[in-house]
Each structure stands twice: as structure tokens, then as C-alpha cells.
C-alpha positions in Angstrom: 68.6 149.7 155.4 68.5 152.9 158.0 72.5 152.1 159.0 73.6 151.6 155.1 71.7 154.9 154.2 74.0 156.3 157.2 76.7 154.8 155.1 76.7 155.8 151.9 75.9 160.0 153.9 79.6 159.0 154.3 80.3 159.0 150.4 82.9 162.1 149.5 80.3 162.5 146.8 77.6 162.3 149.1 79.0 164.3 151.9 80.0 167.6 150.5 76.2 168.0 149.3 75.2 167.6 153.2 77.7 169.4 155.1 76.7 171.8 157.2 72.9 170.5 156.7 70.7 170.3 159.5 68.3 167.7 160.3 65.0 168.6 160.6 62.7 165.3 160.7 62.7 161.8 160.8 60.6 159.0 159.5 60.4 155.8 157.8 58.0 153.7 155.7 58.2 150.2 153.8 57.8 150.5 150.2 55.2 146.9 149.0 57.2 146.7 145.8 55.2 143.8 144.6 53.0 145.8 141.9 50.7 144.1 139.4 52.1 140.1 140.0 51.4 140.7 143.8 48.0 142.4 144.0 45.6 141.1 146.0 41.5 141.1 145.8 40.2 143.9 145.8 36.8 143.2 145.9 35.5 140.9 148.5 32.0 140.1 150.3 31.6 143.2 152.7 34.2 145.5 151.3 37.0 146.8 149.3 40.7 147.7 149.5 41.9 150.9 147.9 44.8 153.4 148.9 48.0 152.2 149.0 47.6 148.8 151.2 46.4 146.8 147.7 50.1 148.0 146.6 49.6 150.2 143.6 53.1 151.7 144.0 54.7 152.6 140.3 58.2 151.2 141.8 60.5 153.2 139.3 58.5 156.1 140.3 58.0 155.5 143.6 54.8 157.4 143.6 51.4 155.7 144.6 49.7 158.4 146.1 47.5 159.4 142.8 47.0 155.5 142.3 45.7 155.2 146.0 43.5 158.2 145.1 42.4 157.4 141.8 41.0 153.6 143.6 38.9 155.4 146.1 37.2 158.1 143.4 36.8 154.7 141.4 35.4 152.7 144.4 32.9 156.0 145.3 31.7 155.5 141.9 31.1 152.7 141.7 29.1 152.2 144.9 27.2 155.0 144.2 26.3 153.4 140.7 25.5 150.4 142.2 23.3 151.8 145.1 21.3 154.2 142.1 20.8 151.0 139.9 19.9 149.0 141.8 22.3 146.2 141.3 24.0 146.6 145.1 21.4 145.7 147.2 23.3 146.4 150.1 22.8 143.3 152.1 25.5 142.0 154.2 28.4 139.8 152.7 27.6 141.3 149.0 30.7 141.9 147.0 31.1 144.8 144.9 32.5 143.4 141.5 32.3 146.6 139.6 35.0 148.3 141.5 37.1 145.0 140.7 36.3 145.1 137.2 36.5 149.5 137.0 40.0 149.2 138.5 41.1 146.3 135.8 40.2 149.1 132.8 41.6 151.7 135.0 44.7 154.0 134.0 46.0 152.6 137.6 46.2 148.8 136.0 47.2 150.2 132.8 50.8 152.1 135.1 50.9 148.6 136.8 51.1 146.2 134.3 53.4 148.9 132.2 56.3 148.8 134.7 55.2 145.3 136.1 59.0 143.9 135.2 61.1 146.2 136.9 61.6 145.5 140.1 61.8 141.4 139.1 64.1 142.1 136.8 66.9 143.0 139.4 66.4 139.5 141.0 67.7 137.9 138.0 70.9 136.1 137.3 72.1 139.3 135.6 71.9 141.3 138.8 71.8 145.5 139.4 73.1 146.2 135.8 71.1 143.5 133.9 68.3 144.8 135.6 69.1 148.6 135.1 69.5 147.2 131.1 66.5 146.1 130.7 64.1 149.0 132.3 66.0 151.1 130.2 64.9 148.7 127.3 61.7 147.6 127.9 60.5 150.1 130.8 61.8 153.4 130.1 62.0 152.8 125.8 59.2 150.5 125.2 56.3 151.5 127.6 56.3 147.8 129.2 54.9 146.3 126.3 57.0 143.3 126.5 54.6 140.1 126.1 56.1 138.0 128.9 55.5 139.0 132.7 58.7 138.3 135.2 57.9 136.5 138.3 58.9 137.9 142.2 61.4 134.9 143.8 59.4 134.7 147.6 58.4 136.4 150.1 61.0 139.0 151.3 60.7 137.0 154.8 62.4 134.2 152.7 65.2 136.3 151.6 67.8 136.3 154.7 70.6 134.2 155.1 71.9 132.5 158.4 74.5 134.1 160.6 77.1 131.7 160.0 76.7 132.5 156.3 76.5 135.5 156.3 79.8 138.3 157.0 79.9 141.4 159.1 79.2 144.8 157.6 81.7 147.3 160.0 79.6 150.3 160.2 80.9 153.5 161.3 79.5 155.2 164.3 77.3 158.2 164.1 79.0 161.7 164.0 76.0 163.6 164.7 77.0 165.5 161.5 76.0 163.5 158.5 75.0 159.9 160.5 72.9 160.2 163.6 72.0 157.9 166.4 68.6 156.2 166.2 66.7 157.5 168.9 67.7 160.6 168.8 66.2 160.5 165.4 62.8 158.8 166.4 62.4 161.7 168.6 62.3 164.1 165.6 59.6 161.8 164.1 57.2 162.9 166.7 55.8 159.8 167.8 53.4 158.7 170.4 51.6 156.2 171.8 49.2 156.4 174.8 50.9 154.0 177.4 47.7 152.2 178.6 46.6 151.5 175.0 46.7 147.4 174.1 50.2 147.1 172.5 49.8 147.0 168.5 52.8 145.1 168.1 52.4 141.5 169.2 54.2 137.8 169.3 52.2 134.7 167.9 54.6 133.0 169.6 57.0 134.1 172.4 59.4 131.6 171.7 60.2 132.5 168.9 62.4 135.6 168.7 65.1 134.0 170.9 65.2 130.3 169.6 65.0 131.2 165.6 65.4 134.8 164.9 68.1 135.1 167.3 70.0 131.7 166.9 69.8 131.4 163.8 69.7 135.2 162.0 71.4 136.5 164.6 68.5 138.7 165.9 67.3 140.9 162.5 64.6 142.6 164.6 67.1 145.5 165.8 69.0 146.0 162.7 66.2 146.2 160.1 63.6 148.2 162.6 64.0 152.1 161.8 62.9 153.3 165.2 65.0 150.6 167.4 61.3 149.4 168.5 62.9 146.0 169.1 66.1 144.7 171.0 67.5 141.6 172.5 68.2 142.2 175.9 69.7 139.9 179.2 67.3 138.4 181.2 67.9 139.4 184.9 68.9 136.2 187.3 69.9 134.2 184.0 73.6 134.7 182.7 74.1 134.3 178.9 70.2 134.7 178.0 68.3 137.0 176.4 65.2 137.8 175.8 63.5 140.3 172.8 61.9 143.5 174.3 59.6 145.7 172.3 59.5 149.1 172.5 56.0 150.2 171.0 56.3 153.5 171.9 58.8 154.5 169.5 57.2 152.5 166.6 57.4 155.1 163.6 54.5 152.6 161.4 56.9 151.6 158.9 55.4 148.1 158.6 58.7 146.9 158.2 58.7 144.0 161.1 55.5 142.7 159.0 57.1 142.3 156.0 60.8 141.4 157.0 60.5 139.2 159.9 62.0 135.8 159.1 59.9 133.5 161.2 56.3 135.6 160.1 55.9 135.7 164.2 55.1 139.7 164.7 51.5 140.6 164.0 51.1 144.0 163.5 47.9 145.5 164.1 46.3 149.3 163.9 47.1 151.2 167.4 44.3 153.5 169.1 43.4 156.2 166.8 46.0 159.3 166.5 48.6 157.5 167.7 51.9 157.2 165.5 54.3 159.7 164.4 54.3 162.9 163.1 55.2 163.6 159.7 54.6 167.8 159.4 56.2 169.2 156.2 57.2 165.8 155.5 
């Protein structure tokens, strides 16, 4: 995604509204486009999920950030309600179904089941424009009150195709104009990590990157990373191997690898508090 957004900078169209630009910043994030089909429980024995994790991202909007806010006000209430009742006892394990069942009434489930179709309906057989016909229809026209609800087709982790079935996109090189090298854009992101930390981004298995990822996709790791945390690289005293390094450091906390990873092999986990990048005026 970051090489075909460098890409289409190159459009005429594009390119007269950014020359002479300068870049300021850098950063990425994964957008869980899921929405109402995909949402998981909220509620569960010891805690609650609100913000944007859950995934209450309006897609055709991409805005979440009044969702996410709107579930914490809603799960504050509803603790303290519980706690002045009586009815949350506070013992451990105890689930608190009235934030489940506040959010369900919510405006926030109300937004989510309104433009639950949208994003599934580009993954149909009619494709971009079929899909840009009917949000106009039944999104954008009809407030999403359509009585049928599309289903998502897999996991996006399903989604790639082999290598060998797949054909080369030629990309041009960066011009340091309108398309930029990646590192030299992770440095504008401001990111660090305190070297002696436990790495946050780990391998279930270690065999896997080089026998699967990289035999059969081709190694997607350093093409679909934003921050060029990953990279297939020779290993020293064996000709015509390689092996996948990580580069933590410059991990930007898009949650991509999560998400895209074919083989579901990197496990992504919180770093050390304050770590990350640094999104100022951003």
C-alpha cells in the first residue's frame, strides 16, 4: 500500500497539487475495516474493550475516534451504575453486561449497522463500481436500511495469492520530490524503542518466514510493512539462503504484520511504555 500511494503521488493530476510540497511527517496505521459483522465481545468476565481495538470504525467515514470515545463514557457509566446499585459486586471474573447491552442501544451500533454493507459490498462479483453503486444507493440515499446484511469473504491473511500467480508491479524509484525512500521517512515518524526492552514483535515459529512466506508469497513482510521493520536477508557462510531479520526499532505501530501476515506467525504484543513513534501535529 505505502509503494502504490508513492505511485499514484506520480499521477499528472496528483502531482501538480504537490509540487514544490514539503514533507513534514510520517506515519502509518491499519484501518480494522470489519465494522458491525466483525465485532467482537465486548463484555467479558474481568473487563471490557472500548476505543478503537473492538473496531468501531465508520469505514466510508473513516472516523472512529468519537465511537472509541463515546464506548468509554458509556463503559464509565455503566460501571459506575453498577458499583451505586449494587448489581456489580466487583468480585473477580464478573462480567459487566450492561455496557454490552448500553453499547447495543448506543448511537455507536446504530452508525455501525447503518453503513455495515459498504465495505463488503466491494468484494462482490460487481467489483469497485458495483460497490461504489450501491453505497450510493443504499449507504449514502437510504441510511443503510436495507434488510439483508453482506458478509466479509476471510480473513485479509487469506487474501494473497502465490508468487507464481501473481505478476510484477514495476514501481518507480523515489525522487525525493513527490516519492520518498522508506527510511528516510520512518525517521520523520519519530520513533523509538529502548534497545534492551523484550522485542514486541515476535515469531511463533521461526521457520516459518523463510519456508512459507518467502517460498511461496515471495516474502510479503517487506513490501506490506510501512516502516521496512522486516527484510529477508543472506545468511553469512550459506550461499543462496536467507533468513527474515526484524527491525523493531523502526516499528511505526501500524499493526499491519498482525493483520496481513499470510501464515498468522507474527505476534504482535504492546512494547515498554512510551515507546513508538511520534505523531506531533499529526
Amino acid at each position: 500500500a505505502v509503494v502504490s500511494t508513492q505511485r499514484w503521488k506520480t499521477h499528472p493530476r496528483i502531482a501538480k497539487h504537490l509540487d514544490g510540497g514539503e514533507r513534514l511527517m510520517y506515519g502509518a496505521r491499519a484501518l480494522n475495516e470489519g465494522g458491525y459483522q466483525s465485532l467482537p465481545e465486548i463484555a467479558f468476565p474481568g473487563g471490557v474493550m472500548i476505543g478503537c481495538s473492538p473496531g468501531f470504525l465508520n469505514v466510508p467515514k473513516i472516523k472512529g475516534t468519537h465511537n472509541a470515545m463515546r464506548s468509554g463514557i458509556i463503559a464509565a457509566d455503566t460501571t459506575f451504575e453498577g458499583i451505586t446499585s449494587g448489581s456489580l459486586t466487583m468480585e473477580k471474573g464478573e462480567t459487566l453486561t450492561s455496557y454490552r447491552d448500553s453499547m447495543k442501544k448506543s448511537e455507536v451500533y446504530k452508525e455501525l449497522y447503518a453503513c455495515r454493507n459498504v465495505r463488503p459490498s466491494f468484494c462482490t462479483r460487481l467489483g469497485m463500481w458495483g460497490g461504489m453503486a450501491y453505497t450510493g444507493l443504499f449507504y449514502v440515499i437510504l441510511g443503510g436500511r436495507e434488510p439483508w446484511t453482506l458478509s466479509h469473504h476471510g480473513r485479509d491473511s487469506d487474501q494473497l495469492v502465490a508468487a507464481k500467480d501473481a505478476k510484477p508491479i514495476d514501481y518507480p524509484k523515489p525522487d525525493g520530490k513527490l516519492s520518498f525512500d522508506l527510511l528516510s521517512s520512518v525517521a520523520l515518524s519519530g520513533t523509538n524503542h529502548e534497545g534492551d526492552q523484550p522485542p514486541h514483535l515476535t515469531l511463533k515459529n521461526d521457520n516459518v518466514p523463510v519456508e512459507r512466506n518467502l517460498g511461496v508469497f515471495d516474502g510479503p513482510e517487506q513490501r506490506f510493512c510501512p516502516a521496512g521493520v522486516y527484510e529477508y536477508v543472506p545468511v553469512e557462510d550459506d550461499e543462496g539462503t536467507s533468513r527474515l531479520q526484524i527491525n523493531a526499532q523502526n516499528c511505526v505501530h501500524c499493526k499491519t504484520c498482525d493483520i496481513k501476515c499470510p501464515s498468522q506467525n507474527i505476534n504482535w504484543v504492546v512494547p515498554e511504555g512510551g515507546g513508538g513513534p511520534v505523531y506531533n501535529g499529526m
